[in-house]
C-alpha positions as CSV (number, residue, x, y, z in Angstrom):
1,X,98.8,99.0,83.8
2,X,102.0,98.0,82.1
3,X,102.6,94.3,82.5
4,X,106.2,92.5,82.4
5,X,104.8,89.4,83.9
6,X,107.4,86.6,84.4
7,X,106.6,83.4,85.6
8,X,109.2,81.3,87.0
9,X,108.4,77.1,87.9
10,X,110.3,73.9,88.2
11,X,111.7,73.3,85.0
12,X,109.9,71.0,82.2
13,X,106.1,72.3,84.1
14,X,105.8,74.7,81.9
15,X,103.4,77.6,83.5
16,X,103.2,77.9,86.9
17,X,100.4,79.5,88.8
18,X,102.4,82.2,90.6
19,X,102.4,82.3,94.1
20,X,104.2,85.7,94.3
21,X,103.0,88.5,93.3
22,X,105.7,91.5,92.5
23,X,104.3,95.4,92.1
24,X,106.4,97.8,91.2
25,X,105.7,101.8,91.3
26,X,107.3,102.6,88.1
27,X,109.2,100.8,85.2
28,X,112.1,102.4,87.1
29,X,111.8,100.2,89.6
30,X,112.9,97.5,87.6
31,X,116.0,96.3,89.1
32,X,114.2,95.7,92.4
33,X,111.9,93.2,90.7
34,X,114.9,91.9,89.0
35,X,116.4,91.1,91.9
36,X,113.2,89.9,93.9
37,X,112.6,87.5,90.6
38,X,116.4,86.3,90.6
39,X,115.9,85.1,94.4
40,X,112.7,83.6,93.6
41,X,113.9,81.6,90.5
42,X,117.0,80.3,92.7
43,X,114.3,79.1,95.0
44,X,112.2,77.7,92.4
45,X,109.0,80.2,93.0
46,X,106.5,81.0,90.3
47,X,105.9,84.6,90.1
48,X,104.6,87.9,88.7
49,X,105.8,91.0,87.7
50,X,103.6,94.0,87.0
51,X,104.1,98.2,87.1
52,X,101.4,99.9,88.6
53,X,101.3,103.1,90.4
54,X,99.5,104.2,93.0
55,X,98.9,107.2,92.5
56,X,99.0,107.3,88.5
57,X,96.8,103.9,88.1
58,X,94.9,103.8,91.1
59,X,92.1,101.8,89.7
60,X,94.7,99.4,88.2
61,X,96.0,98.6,91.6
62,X,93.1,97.9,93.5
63,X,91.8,95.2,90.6
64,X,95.1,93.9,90.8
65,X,94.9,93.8,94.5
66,X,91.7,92.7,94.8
67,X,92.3,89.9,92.3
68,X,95.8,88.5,93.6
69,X,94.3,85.8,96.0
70,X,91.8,84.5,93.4
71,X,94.6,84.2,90.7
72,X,96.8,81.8,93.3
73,X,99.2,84.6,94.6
74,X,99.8,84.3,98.4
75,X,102.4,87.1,99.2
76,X,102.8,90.4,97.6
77,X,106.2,92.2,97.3
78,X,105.6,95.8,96.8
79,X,108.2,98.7,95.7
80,X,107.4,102.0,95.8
81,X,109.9,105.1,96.0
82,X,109.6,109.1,97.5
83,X,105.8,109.0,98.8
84,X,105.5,104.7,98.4
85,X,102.0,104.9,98.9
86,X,102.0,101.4,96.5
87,X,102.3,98.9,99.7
88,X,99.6,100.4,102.1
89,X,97.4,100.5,98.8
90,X,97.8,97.0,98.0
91,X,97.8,96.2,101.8
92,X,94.0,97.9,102.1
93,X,92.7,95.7,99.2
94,X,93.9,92.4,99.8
95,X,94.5,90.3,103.3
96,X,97.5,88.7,101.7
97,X,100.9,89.3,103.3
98,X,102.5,92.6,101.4
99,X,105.7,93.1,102.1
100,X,107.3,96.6,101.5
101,X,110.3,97.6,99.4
102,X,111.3,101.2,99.6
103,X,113.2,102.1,96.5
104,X,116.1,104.2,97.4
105,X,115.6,107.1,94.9
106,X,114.9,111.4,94.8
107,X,116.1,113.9,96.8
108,X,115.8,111.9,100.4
109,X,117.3,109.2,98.8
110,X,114.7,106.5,100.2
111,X,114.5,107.5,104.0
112,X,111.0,109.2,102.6
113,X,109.7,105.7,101.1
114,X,111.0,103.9,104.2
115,X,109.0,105.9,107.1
116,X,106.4,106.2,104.3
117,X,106.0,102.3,105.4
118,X,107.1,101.8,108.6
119,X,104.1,104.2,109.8
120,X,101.4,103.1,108.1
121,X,97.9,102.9,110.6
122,X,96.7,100.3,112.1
123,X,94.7,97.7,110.6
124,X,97.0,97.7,107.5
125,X,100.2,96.3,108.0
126,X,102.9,95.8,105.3
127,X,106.2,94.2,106.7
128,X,109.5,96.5,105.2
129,X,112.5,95.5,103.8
130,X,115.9,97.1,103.2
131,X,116.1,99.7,100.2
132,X,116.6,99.1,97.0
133,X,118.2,95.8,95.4
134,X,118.9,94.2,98.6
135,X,115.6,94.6,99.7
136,X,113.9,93.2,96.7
137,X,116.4,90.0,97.2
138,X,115.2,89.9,101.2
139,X,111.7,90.5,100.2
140,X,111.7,87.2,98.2
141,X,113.6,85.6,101.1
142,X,110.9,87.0,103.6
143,X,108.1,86.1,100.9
144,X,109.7,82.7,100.6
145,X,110.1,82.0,104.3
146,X,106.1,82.3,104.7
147,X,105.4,80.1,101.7
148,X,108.0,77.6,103.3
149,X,105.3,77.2,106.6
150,X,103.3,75.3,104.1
151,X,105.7,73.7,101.9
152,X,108.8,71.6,103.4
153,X,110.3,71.6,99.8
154,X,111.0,74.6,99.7
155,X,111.5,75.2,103.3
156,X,114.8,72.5,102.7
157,X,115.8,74.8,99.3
158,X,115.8,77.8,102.0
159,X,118.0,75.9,104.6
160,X,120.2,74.6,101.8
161,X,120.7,77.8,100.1
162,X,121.4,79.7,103.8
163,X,123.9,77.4,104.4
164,X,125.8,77.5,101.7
165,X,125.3,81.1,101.6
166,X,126.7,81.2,105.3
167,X,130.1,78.4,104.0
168,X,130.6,81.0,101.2
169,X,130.8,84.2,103.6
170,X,133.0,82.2,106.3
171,X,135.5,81.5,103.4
172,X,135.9,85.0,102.0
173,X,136.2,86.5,106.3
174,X,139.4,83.6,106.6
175,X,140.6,84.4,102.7
């Protein structure tokens, strides 16, 4: 499995445990994690980042899988493109919340990843996002929101960063 782990903490704690755990299908999938791992710096998440395919590493993802829970991860981002068998895989090996990220890419342009996910059985649910970039930022929003149950910290960061986020867009509509 290639590994571009990135671990993101509160500044001056050095390495955090992460409590995110990004897979991506292929190294082409990078932006997506980018943009999942920019939202979850901004919100002060420790994370991981790792390339595993589901069909080309099978093994790889079920240890990962398997292992997430143990190594302190507590939601899983997933991004997989045309077939995007990556999130029901993870889904089947783990009972962490996955959360599905259909990368907008071949001939169908994404709609193939996206029902790929949205009709998994039953018995192994992965919640989807929007394709592509966006949907890596509203995955870590989504993985961020279920941390924030837990953790009124970051629940505050959340409300702070949705406010501002809402003063911003009611500027630029009157501009």
């Amino acid at each position: 499995m290639e590994k571009g782990h990135r671990k993101a903490g509160r500044p001056g704690i050095g390495k955090a445990t992460p409590a995110v755990g990004v897979i991506l299908g292929s190294v082409s999938d990078r932006a997506i994690g980018e943009a999942a791992a920019e939202m979850l710096d901004r919100l002060g998440i420790p994370h991981e980042i790792v390339v595993a395919s589901a069909h080309r590493n099978p093994d790889e993802v079920r240890r990962w899988a398997r292992s997430a829970e143990k190594r302190g991860i507590r939601v899983v981002i997933a991004a997989a493109g045309l077939a995007a068998a990556l999130p029901g895989v993870v889904a089947s090996h783990t009972m962490l919340p996955v959360i599905g990220v259909p990368v907008a890419s071949g001939p169908l342009r994404g709609m193939d990843a996206l029902l790929s996910m949205v009709q998994l059985p039953s018995g192994v649910p992965v919640g989807t996002v929007a394709l592509g970039e966006t949907g890596g930022k509203n995955g870590a929003l989504l993985a961020a929101r279920i941390l924030a149950l837990h953790d009124p910290g970051l629940r505050g960061r959340l409300l702070r960063m949705r406010t501002s986020s809402m003063k911003s867009g009611a500027k630029e509509r009157t501009q």
